[in-house]
N, CA, C and O atoms as CSV, one atom per row, in Angstrom:
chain,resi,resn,atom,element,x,y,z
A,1,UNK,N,N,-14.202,-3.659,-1.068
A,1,UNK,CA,C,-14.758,-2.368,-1.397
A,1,UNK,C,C,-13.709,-1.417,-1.953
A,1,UNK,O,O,-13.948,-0.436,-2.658
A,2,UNK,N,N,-12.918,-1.693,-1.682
A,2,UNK,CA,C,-11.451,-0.690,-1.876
A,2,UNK,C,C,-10.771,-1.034,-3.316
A,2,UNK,O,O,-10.059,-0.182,-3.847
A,3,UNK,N,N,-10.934,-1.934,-3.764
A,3,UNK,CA,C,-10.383,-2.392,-5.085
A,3,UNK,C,C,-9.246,-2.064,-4.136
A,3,UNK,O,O,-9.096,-2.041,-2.915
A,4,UNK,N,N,-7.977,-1.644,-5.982
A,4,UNK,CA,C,-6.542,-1.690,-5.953
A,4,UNK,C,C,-6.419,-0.431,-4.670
A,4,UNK,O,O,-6.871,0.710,-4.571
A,5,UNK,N,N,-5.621,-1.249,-3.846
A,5,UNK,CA,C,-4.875,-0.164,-3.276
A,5,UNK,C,C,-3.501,-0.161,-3.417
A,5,UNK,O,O,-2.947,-0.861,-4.265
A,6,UNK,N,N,-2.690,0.823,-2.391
A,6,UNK,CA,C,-1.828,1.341,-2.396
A,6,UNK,C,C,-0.638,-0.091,-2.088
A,6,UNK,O,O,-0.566,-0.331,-0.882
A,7,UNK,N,N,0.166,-0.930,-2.880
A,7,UNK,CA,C,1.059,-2.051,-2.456
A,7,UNK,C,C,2.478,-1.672,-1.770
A,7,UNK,O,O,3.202,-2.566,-1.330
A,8,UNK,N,N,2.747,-0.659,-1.718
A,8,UNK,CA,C,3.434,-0.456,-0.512
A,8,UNK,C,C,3.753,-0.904,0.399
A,8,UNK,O,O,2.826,-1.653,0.706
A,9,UNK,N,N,4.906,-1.014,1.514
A,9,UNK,CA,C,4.821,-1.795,2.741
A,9,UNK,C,C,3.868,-0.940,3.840
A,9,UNK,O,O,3.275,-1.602,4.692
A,10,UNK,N,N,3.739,0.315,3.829
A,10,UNK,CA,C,3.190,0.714,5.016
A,10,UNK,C,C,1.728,1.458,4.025
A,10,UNK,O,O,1.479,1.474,2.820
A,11,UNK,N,N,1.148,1.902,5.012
A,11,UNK,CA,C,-0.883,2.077,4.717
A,11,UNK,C,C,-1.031,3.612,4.913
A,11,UNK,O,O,-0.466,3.898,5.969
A,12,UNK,N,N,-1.650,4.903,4.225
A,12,UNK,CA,C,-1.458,5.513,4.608
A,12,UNK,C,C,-2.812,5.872,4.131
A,12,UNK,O,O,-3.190,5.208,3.165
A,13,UNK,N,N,-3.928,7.092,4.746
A,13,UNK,CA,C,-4.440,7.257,4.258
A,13,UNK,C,C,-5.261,8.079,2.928
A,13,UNK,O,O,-6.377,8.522,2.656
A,14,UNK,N,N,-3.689,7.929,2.237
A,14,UNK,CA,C,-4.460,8.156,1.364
A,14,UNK,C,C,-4.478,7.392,0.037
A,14,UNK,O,O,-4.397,7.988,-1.037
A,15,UNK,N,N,-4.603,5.857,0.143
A,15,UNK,CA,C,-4.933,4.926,-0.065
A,15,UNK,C,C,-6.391,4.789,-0.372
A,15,UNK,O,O,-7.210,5.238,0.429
A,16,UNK,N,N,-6.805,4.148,-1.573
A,16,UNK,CA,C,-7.965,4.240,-2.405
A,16,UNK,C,C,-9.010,4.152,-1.218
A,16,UNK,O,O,-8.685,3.475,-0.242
A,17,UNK,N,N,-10.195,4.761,-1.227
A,17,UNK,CA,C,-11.186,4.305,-0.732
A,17,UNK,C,C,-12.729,4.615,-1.764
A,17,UNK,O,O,-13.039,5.524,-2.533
A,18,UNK,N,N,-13.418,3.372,-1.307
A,18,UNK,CA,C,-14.087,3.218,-2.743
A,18,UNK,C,C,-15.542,4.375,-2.704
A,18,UNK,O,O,-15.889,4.944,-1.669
A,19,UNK,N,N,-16.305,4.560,-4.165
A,19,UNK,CA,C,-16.587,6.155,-3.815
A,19,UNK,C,C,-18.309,5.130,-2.847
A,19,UNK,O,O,-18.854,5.937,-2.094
A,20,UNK,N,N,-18.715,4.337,-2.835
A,20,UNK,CA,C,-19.527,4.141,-2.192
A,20,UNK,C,C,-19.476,4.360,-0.519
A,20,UNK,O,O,-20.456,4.628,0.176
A,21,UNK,N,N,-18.255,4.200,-0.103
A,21,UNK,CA,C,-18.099,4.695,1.401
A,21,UNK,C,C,-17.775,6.169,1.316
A,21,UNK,O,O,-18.165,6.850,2.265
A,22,UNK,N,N,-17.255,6.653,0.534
A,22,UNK,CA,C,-16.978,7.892,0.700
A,22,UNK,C,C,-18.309,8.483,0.732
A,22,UNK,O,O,-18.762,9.182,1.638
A,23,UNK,N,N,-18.882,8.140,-0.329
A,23,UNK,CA,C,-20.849,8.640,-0.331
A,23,UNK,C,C,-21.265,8.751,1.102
A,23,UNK,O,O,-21.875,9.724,1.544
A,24,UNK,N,N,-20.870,7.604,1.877
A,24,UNK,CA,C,-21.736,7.380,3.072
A,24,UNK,C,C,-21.074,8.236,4.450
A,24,UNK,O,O,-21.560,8.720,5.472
A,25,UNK,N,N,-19.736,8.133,3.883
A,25,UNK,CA,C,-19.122,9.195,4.762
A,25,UNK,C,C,-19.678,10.864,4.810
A,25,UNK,O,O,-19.725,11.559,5.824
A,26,UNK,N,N,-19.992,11.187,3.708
A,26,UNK,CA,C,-20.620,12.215,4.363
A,26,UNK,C,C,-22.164,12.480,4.550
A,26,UNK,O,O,-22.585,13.610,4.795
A,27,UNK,N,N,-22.962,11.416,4.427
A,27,UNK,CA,C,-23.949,11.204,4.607
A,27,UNK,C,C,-24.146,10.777,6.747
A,27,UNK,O,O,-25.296,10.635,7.163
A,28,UNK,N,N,-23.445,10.698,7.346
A,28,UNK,CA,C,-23.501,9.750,8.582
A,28,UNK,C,C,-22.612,11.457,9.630
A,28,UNK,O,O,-21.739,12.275,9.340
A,29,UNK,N,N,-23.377,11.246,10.662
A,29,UNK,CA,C,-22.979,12.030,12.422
A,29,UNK,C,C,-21.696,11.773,12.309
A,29,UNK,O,O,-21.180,10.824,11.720
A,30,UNK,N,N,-21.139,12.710,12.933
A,30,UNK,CA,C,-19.764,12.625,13.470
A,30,UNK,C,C,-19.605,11.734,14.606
A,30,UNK,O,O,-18.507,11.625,15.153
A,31,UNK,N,N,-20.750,11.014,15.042
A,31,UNK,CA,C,-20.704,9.751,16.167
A,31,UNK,C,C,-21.367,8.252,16.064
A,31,UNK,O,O,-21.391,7.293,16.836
A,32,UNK,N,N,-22.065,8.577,14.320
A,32,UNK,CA,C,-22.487,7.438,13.771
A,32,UNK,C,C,-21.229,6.612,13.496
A,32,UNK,O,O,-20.315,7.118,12.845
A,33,UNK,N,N,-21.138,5.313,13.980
A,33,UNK,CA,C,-20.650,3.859,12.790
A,33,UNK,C,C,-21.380,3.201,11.903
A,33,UNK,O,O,-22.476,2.640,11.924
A,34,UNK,N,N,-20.100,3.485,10.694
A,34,UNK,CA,C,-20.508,2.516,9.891
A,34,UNK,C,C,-19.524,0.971,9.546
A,34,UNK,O,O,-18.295,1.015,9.591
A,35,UNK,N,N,-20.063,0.041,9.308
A,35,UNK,CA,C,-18.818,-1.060,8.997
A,35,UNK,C,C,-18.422,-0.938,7.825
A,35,UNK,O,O,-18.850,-0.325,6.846
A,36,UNK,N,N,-17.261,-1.806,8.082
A,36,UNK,CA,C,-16.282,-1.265,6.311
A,36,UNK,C,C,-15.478,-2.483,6.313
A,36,UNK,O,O,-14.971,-2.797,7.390
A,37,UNK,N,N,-15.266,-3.246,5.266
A,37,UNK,CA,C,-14.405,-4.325,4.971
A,37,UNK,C,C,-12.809,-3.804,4.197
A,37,UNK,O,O,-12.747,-3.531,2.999
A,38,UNK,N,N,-11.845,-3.752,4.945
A,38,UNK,CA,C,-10.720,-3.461,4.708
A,38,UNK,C,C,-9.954,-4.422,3.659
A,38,UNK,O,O,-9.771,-5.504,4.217
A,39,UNK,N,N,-9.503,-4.425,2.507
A,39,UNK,CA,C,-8.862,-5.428,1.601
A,39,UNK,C,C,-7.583,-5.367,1.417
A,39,UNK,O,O,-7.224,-4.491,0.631
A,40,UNK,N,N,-6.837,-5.964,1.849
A,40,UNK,CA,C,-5.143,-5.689,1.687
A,40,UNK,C,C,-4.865,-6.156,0.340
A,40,UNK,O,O,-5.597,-6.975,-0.216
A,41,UNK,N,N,-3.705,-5.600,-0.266
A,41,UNK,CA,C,-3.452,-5.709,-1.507
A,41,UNK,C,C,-3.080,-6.929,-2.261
A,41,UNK,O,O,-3.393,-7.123,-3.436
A,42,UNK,N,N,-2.553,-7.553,-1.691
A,42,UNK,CA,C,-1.616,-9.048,-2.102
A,42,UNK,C,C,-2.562,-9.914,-1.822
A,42,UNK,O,O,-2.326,-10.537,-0.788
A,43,UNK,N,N,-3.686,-10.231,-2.425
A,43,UNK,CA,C,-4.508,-11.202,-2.143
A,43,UNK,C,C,-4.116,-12.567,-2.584
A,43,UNK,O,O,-4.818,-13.509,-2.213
A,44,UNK,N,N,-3.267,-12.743,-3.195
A,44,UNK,CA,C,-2.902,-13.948,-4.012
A,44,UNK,C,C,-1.192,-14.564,-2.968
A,44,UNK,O,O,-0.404,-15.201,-3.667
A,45,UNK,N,N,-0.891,-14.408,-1.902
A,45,UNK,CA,C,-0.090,-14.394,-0.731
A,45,UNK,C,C,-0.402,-16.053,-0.887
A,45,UNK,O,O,-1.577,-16.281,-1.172
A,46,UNK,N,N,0.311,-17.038,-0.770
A,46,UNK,CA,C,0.312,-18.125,-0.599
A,46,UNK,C,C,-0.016,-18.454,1.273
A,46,UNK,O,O,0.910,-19.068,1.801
A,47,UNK,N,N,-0.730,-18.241,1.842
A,47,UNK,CA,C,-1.113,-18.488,3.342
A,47,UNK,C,C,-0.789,-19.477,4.085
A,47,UNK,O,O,-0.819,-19.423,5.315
A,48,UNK,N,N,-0.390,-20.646,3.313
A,48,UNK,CA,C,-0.066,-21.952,3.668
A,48,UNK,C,C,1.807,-22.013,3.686
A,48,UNK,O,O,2.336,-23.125,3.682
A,49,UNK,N,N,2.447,-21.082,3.701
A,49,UNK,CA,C,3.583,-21.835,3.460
A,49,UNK,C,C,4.613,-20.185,4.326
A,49,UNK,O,O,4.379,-19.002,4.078
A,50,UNK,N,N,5.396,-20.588,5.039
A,50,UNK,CA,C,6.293,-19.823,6.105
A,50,UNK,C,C,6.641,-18.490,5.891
A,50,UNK,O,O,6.856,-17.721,6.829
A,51,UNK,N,N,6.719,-18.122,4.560
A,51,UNK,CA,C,7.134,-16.875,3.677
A,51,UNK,C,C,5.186,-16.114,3.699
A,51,UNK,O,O,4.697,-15.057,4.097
A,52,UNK,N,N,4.744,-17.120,3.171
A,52,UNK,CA,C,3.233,-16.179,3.078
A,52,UNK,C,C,2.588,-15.554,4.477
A,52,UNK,O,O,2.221,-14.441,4.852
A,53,UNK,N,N,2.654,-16.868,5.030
A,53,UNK,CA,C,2.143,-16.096,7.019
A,53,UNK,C,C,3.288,-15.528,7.235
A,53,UNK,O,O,3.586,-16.320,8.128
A,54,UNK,N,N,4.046,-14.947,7.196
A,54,UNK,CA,C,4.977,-13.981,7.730
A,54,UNK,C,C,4.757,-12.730,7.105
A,54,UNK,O,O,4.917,-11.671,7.713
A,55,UNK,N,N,4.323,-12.812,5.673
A,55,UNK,CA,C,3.987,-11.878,4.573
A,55,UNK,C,C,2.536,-11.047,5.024
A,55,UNK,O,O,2.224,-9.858,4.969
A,56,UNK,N,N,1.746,-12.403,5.543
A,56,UNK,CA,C,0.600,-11.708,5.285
A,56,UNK,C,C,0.848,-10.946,7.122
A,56,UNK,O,O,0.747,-9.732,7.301
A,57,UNK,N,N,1.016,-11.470,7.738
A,57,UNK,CA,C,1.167,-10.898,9.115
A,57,UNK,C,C,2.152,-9.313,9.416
A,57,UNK,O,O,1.853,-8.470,10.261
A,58,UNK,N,N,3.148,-9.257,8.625
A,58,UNK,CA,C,3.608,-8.109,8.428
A,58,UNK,C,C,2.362,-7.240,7.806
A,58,UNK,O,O,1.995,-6.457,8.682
A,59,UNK,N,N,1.555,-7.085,6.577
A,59,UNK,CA,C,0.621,-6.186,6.210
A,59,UNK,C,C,0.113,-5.832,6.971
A,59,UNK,O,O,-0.017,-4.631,7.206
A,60,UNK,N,N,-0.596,-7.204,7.964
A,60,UNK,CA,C,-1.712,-7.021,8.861
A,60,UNK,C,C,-1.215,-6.396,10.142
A,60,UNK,O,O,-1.991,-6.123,11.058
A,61,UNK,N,N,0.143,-6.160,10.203
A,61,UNK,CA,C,0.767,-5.726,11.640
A,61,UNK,C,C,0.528,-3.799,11.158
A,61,UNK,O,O,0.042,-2.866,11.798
A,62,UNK,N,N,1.204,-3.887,9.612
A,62,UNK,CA,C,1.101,-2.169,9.204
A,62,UNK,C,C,-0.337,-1.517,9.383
A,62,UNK,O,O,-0.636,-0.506,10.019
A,63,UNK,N,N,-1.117,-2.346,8.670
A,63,UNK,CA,C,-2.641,-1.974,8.802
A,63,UNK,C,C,-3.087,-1.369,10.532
A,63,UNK,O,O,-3.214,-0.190,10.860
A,64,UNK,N,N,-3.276,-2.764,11.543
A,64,UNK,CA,C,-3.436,-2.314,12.667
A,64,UNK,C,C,-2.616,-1.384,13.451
A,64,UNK,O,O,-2.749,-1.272,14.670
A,65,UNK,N,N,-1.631,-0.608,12.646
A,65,UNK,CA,C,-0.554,0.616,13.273
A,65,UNK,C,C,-1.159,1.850,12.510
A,65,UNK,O,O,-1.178,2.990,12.973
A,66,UNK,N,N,-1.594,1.519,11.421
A,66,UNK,CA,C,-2.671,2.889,10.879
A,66,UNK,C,C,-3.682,3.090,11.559
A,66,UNK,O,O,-3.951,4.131,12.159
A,67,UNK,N,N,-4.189,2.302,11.523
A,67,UNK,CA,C,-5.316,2.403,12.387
A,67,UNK,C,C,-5.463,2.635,13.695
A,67,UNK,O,O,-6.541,3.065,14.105
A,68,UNK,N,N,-4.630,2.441,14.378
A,68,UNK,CA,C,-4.498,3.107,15.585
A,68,UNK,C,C,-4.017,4.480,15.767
A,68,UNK,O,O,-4.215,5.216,16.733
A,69,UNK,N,N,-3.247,4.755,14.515
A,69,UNK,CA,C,-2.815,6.423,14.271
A,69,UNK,C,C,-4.021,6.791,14.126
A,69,UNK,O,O,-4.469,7.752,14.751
A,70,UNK,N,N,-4.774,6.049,13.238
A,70,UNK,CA,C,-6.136,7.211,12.766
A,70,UNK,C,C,-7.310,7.194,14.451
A,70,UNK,O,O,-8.183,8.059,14.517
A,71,UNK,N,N,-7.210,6.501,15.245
A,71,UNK,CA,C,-7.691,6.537,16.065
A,71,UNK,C,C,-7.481,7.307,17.252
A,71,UNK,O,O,-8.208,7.832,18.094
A,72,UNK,N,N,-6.215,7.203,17.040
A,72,UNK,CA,C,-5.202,8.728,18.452
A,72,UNK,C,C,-5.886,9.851,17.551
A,72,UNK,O,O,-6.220,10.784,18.282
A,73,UNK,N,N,-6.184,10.066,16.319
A,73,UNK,CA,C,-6.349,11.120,15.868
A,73,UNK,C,C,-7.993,11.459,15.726
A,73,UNK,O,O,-8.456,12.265,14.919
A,74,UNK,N,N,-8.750,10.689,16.661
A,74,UNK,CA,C,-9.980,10.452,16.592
A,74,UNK,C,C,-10.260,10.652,14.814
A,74,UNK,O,O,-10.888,11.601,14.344
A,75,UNK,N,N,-9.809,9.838,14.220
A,75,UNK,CA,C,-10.351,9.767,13.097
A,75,UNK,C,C,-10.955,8.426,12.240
A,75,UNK,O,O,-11.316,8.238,11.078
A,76,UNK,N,N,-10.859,7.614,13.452
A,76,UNK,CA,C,-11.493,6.360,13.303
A,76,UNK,C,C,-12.030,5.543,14.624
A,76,UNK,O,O,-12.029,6.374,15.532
A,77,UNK,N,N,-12.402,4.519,15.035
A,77,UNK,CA,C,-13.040,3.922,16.196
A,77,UNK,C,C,-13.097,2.009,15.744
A,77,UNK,O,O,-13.587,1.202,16.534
């Protein structure tokens, strides 16, 4: 949903988000969920080989540290 984002090592938010969630974002309660498919940038990461799972596991370590910021900040769930 996000197309190109931000390739950076760390995630911040203000990193593309695509205008169809944004639509829905302000369409939805301040206690409604909605789901959202998160796309990290480097999709083409070789997964199979010692450099790529280390690669892709670092993104995925930055990602779940945003997200927990945005969550201390009740700004996500």
């Amino acid at each position: 949903m996000a197309g190109d984002i931000n390739t950076s090592s760390t995630i911040s938010s203000d990193d593309k988000i695509s205008t169809s969630l944004t639509s829905e974002l302000t369409k939805i309660s301040e206690n409604e969920q909605i789901p959202v498919i998160i796309t990290l940038p480097n999709q083409k990461i070789a997964f199979n080989t010692a450099a790529g799972k280390s690669q892709i596991e670092s993104e995925q370590k930055n990602l779940i540290t945003f997200l927990k910021n945005e969550k201390s900040k009740k700004q996500g769930k």
